[in-house]
C-alpha positions as CSV (number, residue, x, y, z in Angstrom):
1,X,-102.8,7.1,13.6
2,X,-106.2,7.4,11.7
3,X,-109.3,7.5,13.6
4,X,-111.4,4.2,13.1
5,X,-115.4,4.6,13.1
6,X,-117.4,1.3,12.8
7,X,-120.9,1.5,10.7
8,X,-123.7,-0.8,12.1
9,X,-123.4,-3.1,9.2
10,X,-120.0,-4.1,9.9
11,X,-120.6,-4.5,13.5
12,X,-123.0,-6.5,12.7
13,X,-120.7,-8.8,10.5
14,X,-117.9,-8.9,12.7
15,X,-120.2,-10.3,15.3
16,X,-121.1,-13.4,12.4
17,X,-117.8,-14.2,11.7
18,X,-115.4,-16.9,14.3
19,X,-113.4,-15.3,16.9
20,X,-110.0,-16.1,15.3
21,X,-110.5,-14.8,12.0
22,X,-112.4,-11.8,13.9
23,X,-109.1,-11.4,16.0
24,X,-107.3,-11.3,12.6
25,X,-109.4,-8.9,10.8
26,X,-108.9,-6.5,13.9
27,X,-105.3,-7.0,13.8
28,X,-105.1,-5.7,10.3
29,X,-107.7,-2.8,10.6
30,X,-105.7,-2.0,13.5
31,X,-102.1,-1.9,11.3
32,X,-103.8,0.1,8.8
33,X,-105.2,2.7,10.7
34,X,-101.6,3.3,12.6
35,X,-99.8,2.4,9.6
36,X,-100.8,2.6,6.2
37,X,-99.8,-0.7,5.7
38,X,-102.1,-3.7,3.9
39,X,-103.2,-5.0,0.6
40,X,-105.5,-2.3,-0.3
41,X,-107.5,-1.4,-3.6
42,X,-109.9,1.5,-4.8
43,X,-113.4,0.1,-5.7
44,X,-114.6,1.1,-9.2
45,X,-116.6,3.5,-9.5
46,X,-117.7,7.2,-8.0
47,X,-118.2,6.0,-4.6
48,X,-114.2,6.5,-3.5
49,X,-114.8,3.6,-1.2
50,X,-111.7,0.8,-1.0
51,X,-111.3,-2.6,-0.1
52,X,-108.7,-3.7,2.4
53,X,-107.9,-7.6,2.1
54,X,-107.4,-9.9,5.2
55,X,-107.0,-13.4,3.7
56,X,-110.4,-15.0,2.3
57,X,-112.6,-11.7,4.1
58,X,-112.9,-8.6,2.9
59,X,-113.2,-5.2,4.4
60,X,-115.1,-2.4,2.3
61,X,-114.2,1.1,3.7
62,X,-113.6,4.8,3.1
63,X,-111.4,7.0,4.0
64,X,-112.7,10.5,5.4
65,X,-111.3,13.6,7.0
66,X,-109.3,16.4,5.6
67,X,-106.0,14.8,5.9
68,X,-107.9,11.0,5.6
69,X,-107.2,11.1,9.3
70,X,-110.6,9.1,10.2
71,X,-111.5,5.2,7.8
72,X,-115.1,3.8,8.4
73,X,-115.5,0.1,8.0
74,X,-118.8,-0.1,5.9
75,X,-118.9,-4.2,5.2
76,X,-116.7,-7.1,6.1
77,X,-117.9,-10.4,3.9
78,X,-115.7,-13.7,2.8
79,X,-114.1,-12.8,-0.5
80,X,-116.4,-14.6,-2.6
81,X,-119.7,-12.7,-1.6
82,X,-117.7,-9.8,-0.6
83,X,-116.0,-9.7,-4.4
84,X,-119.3,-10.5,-6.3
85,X,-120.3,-7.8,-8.7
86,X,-124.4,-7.1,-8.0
87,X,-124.8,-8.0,-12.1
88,X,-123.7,-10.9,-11.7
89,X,-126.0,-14.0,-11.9
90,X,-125.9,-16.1,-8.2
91,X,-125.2,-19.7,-7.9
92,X,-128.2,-21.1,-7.7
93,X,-129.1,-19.0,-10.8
94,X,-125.9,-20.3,-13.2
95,X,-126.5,-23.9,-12.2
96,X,-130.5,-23.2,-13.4
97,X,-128.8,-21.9,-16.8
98,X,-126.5,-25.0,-17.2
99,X,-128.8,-27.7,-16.9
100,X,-130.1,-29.3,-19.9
101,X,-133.9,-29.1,-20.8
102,X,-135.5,-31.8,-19.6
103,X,-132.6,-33.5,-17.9
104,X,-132.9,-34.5,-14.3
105,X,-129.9,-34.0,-12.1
């Protein structure tokens, strides 16, 4: 079984998301760690962190230790923050871009 050490930040998201869907993202941290299992993806990138997927939340992680013995959870988030590249233009921002000069809406 791998070793699970939490980072502040997802501590501190945990605490923001509902108890149910808390319960569940604990549940499936919990399989992974004793058995390997989950829907799992390498980020891109250098930073050899991966994503573990627990229905709309994500859970960004690594995986440390000789033998990846010991995973830290670094960020939980709901998949469309969680997912959203930091190049990427927010909401508020593309519906700016789409309105029409001048037009009220």
């Amino acid at each position: 079984m791998r070793k699970i050490t939490w980072s502040e930040d997802a501590r501190a998201d945990v605490r923001r998301i509902d108890r149910s869907t808390a319960m569940r993202i604990f549940t499936t941290i919990q399989r992974f760690a004793e058995t390997g299992e989950g829907d799992v993806k390498g980020l891109k990138g250098e930073s050899g962190e991966l994503r573990l997927r627990v229905g709309d939340y994500r859970v960004r992680f690594t995986d440390e230790g000789d033998d990846r013995s010991e995973f830290t959870p670094c960020d939980i988030g709901a998949r469309l923050t969680a997912d959203r590249v930091l190049e990427s233009p927010t909401l508020s921002q593309r519906a700016r871009k789409d309105r029409a000069p001048g037009r009220r809406q």
